[in-house]
Structure formats: structure tokens, C-alpha cells
N, C-alpha and C positions, 0 to 999 in steps of 0.2 A: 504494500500500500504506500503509495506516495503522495505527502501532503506535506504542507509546508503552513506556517502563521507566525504573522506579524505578532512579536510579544508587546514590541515599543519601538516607538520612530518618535523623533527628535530632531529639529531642525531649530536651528539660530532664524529668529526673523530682521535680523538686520546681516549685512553684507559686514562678514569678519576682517578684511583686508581689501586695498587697492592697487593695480598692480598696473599702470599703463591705463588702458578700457577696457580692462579685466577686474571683476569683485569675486568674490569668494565668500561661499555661507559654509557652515561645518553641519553635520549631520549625525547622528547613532541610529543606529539600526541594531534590534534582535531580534531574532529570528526562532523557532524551533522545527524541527521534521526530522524526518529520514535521511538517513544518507544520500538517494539520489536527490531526492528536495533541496537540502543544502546547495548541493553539487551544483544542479541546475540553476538556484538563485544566486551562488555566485558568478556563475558567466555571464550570467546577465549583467550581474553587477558591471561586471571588468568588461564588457562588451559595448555598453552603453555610451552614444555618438556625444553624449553629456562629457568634458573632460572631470574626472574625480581624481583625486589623491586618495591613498587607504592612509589612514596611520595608526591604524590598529586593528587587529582581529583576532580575536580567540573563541575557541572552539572548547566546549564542554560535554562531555558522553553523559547523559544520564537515562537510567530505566525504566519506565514506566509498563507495568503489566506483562513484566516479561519484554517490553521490544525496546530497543536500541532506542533512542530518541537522542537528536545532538540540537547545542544552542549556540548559535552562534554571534556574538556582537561585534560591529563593523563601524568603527571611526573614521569618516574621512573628510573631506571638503571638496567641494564641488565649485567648477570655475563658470561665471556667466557675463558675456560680453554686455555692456550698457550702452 
């Protein structure tokens, strides 16, 4: 069975930095599912025409009812021309 859910998202409502006519907002994201869920919501992630930076992720196994279940939280910041 593959499923995936949003635990918490988190986004900065003002522009963290300015770079040129580039800004930048920071993000957290966690996540729980299966292993291919993970899988597949990270290449999305890293695939996304959005440019992101990660600066952080870690990855947690925990049990539930007998099946695997992983959590994953994802720091990063996302760049947006103005």
C-alpha cells in the first residue's frame, strides 16, 4: 500500500533574503508513508522547475501495526524572481 500525508508545512510569509531580483522564502515540510511514498515525494521534490535549496532532511523508521512507516522533515528555501 502506498500513501503518503502531509504531517506539517511551514512556510515564512515574508521573503527571507534578496539576492539581485531574486527573494527567497524558507519552508519545513513533514511528511509520513511508505517507503515508495517517500521515494516518490522526494523527486518531486528535487525535480520541481521551482529552484529550492534542501538544508536539511532527516529521515525517521517508525512502526505502526506491524508496517514500516518513515517520517521525513525537509528544510529548505525556495528562490522567486520579482
Amino acid at each position: 500500500m502506498i500513501y503518503l500525508s502531509i504531517v506539517a508545512l511551514q512556510a515564512s510569509d515574508i521573503p527571507t533574503s534578496q539576492i539581485d531580483n531574486f527573494s527567497s522564502y524558507t519552508f519545513d515540510i513533514s511528511t509520513r508513508g511508505d517507503y515508495q511514498a517517500i521515494l516518490n515525494f522526494l523527486e518531486e521534490l528535487i525535480s520541481m522547475q521551482r529552484v529550492i535549496s534542501l538544508s536539511n532532511v532527516s529521515i525517521d523508521k517508525q512502526s505502526e501495526n506491524n508496517i514500516n512507516v518513515l517520517q521525513v522533515n525537509v528544510k529548505g528555501y525556495a528562490l522567486f524572481k520579482f
